[in-house]
N, C-alpha and C positions, 0 to 999 in steps of 0.2 A: 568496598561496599557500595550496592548505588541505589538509585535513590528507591526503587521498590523491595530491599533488600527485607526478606520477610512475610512477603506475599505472595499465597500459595494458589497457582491458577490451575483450571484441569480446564483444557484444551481439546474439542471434541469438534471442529473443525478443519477442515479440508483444501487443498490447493493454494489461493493468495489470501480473499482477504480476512477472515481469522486469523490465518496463520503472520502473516505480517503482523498484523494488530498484538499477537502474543511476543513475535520477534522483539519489538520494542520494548516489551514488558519483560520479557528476558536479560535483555541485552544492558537494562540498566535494575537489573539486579532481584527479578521476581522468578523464584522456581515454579517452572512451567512444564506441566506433564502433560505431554500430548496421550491421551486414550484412546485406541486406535485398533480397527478389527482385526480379529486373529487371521492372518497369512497376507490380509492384502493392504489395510495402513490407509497411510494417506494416498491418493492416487500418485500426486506428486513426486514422487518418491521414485518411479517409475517412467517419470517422461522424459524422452529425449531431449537434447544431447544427455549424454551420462559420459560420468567417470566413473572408472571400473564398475560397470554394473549400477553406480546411485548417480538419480536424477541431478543435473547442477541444481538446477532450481533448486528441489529441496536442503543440497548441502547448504545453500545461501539462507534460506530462509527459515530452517528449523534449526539453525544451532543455540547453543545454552538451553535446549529443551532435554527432556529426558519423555520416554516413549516407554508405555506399558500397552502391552496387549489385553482387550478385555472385549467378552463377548458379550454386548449388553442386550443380548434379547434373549438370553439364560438368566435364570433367576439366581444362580447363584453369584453369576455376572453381576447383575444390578447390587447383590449387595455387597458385593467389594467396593461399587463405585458409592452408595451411599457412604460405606465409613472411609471413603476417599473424601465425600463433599461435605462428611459433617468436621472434619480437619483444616477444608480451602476458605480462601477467602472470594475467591472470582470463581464463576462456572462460563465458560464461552463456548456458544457452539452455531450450527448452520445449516443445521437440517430444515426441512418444511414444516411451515405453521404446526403444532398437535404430536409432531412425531416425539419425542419426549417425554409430553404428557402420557403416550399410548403405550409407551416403555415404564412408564412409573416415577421417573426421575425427572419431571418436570418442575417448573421453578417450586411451583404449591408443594408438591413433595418434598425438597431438599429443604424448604426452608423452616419445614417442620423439625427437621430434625440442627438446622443450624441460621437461626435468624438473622444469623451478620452475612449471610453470604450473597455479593452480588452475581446475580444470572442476567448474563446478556447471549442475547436470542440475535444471532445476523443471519438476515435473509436480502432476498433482492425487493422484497416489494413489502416486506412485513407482516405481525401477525394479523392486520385486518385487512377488508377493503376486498373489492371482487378479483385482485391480482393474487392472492395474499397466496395461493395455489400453484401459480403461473411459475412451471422452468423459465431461466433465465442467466444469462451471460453480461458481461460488462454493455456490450452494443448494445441491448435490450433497453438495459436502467438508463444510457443513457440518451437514449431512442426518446423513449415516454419522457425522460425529463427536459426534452427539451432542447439539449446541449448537443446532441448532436448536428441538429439541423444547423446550427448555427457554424460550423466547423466546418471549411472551404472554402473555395475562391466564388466570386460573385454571381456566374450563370454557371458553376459546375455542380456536381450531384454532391451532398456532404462526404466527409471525408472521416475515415475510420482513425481515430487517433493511432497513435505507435503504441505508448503504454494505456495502462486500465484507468480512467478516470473515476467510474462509478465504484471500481473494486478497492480502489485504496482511497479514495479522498472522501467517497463519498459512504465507503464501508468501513474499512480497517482502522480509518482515523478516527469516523464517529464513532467508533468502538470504544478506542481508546481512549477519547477523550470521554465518554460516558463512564468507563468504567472505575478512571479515575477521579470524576468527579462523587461518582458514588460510593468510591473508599473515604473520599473527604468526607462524606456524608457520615459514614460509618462510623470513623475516627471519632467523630464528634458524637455520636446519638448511641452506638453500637449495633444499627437496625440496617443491616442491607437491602437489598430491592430490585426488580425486574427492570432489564433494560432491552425496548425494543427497537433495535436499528437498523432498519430497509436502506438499501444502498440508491434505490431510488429516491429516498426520500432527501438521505443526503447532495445527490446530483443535484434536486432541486436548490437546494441551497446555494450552488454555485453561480445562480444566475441572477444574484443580487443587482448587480449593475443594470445586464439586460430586463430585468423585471421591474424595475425598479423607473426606468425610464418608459417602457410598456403601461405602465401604474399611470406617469404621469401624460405622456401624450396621445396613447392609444392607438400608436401605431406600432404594428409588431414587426421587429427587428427580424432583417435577415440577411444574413454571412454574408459578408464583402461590405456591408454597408454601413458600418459603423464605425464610431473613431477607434477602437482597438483591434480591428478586424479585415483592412481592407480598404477603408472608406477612401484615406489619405496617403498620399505617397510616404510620408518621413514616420508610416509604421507598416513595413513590411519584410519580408524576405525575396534579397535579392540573390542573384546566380553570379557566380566570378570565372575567370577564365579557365580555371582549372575544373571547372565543373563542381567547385565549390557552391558554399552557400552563406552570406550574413545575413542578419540579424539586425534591422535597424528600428529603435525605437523611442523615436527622436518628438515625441508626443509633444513636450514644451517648446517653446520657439526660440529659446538661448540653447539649445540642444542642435536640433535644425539649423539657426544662424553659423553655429560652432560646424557643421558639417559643411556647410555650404561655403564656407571660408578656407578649407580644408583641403578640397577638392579643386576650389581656382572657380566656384559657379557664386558668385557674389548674387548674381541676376534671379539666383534662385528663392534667395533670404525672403522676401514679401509675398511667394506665392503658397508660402506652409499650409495657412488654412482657405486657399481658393477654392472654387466653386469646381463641381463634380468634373465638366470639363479638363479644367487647369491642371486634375489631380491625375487623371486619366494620361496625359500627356506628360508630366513629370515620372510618373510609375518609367514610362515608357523612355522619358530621357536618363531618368537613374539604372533602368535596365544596361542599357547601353553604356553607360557609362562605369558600371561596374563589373561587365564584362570585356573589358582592356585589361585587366590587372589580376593576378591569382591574389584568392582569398588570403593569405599572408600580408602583400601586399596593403591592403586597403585596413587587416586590425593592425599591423604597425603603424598606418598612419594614422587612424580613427581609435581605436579601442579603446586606448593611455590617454585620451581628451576628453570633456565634457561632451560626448557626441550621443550618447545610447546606443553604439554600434559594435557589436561584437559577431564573433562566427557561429555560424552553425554545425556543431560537433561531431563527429563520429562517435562512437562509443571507441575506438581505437586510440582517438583523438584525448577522451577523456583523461586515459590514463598519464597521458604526459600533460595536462593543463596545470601550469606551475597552482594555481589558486586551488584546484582541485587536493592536487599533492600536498600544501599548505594546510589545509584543513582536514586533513587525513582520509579522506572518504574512501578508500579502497585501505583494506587490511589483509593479513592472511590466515588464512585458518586450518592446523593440519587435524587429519583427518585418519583414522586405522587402516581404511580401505583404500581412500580415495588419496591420499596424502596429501602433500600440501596444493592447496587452493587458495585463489584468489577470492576476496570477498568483500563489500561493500561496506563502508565503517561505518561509523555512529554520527548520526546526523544534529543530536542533540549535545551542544559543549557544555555540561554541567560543570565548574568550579570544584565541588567536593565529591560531585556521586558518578562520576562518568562512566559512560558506557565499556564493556571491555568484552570480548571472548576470553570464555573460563571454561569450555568444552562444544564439541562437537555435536552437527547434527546429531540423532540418535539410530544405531540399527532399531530396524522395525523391534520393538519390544524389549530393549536391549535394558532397561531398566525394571520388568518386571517383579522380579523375586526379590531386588531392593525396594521398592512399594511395597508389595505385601508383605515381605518382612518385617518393614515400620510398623505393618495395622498387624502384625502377632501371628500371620499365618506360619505354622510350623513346614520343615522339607516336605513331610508326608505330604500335607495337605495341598500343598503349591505343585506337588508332583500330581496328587490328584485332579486336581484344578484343568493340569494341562492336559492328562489323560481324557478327562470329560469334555473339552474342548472350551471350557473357559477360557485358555489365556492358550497363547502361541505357546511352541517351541522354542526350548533353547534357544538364545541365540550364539552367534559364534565369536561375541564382543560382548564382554559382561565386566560393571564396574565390581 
């Protein structure tokens, strides 16, 4: 049983960060129905690589979900989905500002007919503000907020991250974290409540530090120049012979001395926080000096000591990292179609409610006639249904 074990979410969100955001609420124990247009779904579902025909992506990131198809700009649609939301307890979705509202099943609507339910709205810029309109991708949110410029080396152009910043940390999480502060809410009062979370608005968030010192001395920080960014040589990523890469981040000066003793460079101990010069030339003699030895090499010596110095991973690399393996983070999940799959584990170690897979992503719609079922629609009617183009087609995987 985990720990959301009970909570019923209707999922009307697309791609990563909804769909993340509901993963975790699945995954420890909240029945999650994704509601999803008849024939084409989440796009996700659909993007390359694929196994047998389904997206990886999506097999990673919708499982423990169950999938009904519903056409919500039919009226008969809309009102399968009301007595779906006057049942839930979470509504989450990610269309543009009004779209909802325009459809009839906006929060004011639902919570007419079910006052404990919380609706959270994720866009990239929110329901207000002159953005609040504006298409938009992770690079955007984190464009405007800020974070991107800061991200790269000193005279270079910024640097596009690898994974989404603004889509899961600055979306999915404050999702998460919003909605179950407002089930606490509920728990206690019985009154649920609108939640609006911009992924830009989260990005901003991230820049507590850099903002923070912007506040106090009024010069604005930029990439390469700061103490966690560049400024200093014993925090950076260095090259190994193999065409490797570490990771040192040796910020304290018992970290640094501990390297510097390690290495045979004693001479190097007093210049940790030197002047821009000193650090420019350290970069330069730690470059060189960690290019003699393959990246193996240097975490046998470094890694296991008080150093900050560890490698910089492959994703290949990941799956054999004993500490990785330790903590379970890769799982496997089989699947009808796709069969067995590898898949990312549960990042949260709860004592009594832990995370587990207990079923598979969902074929597009593959839980439909079990939904409707629950709310009393008879075969006829569910066969009507599909006739009129309310819900998909059978699928060819039925619980």
């Amino acid at each position: 049983m985990g720990a959301l074990n009970g909570v019923k979410v209707l999922d009307l969100t697309r791609l990563l960060p909804g769909p993340y955001c509901t993963l975790m609420m699945a995954d420890y124990g909240a029945e999650v129905i994704k509601v999803e247009e008849p024939g084409n779904g989440d796009y996700i579902r659909w993007r390359k690589p694929a196994i047998e025909g389904i997206g990886a992506r999506h097999l990673t990131i919708n499982r423990n979900k169950k999938s009904v198809e519903l056409n919500l700009k039919s009226e008969e649609g809309k009102e399968i989905f009301k007595k779906m939301a006057k049942e839930a307890d979470v509504i989450i979705e990610s269309f543009r500002p009004g779209v909802m509202d325009r459809l009839g099943i906006g929060y004011e609507e639902i919570s007419k007919i079910n006052e404990g339910i919380v609706y959270c709205s994720l866009t990239g810029y929110g329901q207000t503000g002159p953005y609040r309109n504006l298409p938009g991708h992770d690079i955007n949110y984190i464009g405007y907020a800020g974070i991107l410029g800061l991200i790269g080396e000193k005279d270079g152009k910024p640097v596009v991250p690898g994974v989404q910043i603004a889509d899961i940390g600055g979306g999915a999480l404050m999702a998460l974290s919003g909605i179950c502060m407002a089930l606490f809410h509920k728990e206690r009062t019985g009154k649920g409540q609108y939640i609006d979370v911009s992924m830009m608005d989260g990005a901003v968030t991230w820049l507590y530090a850099a903002a923070s010192d912007y506040f106090a001395s009024g010069k604005i920080p930029k990439k390469g120049t700061t103490r966690l960014d560049g400024q200093f040589a014993f925090y950076g990523v260095y090259e190994t012979k193999d065409q490797k890469y570490l990771s040192v981040g040796a910020s304290e000066f018992k970290f640094w001395k501990k390297i510097c003793e390690l290495v045979g460079k004693p001479e190097w101990i007093d210049l940790h926080e030197g002047p821009d010069e000193v650090q420019e030339q350290l970069k330069q003699d730690l470059a060189e000096l960690f290019k003699q030895q393959d990246q193996k090499y240097w975490v046998d010596l470094l890694a296991a000591e008080d150093t900050c110095v560890g490698p910089v991973n492959d994703i290949d690399q990941i799956f054999e990292d004993p500490q990785i393996i330790e903590r379970e983070l890769f799982t496997e999940m089989n699947h009808p179609i796709a069969g067995t799959i590898k898949q990312i584990g549960f990042p949260l170690k709860f004592s009594n409610t832990p995370g587990k897979i207990h079923s598979h992503s969902p074929i597009l719609g593959e839980h439909t006639e079990e939904i409707l079922s629950q709310l009393k629609y008879s075969e006829e009617e569910i066969e009507q249904l599909r006739t009129s183009g309310v819900i998909g087609q059978k699928t060819s995987v039925n619980n």
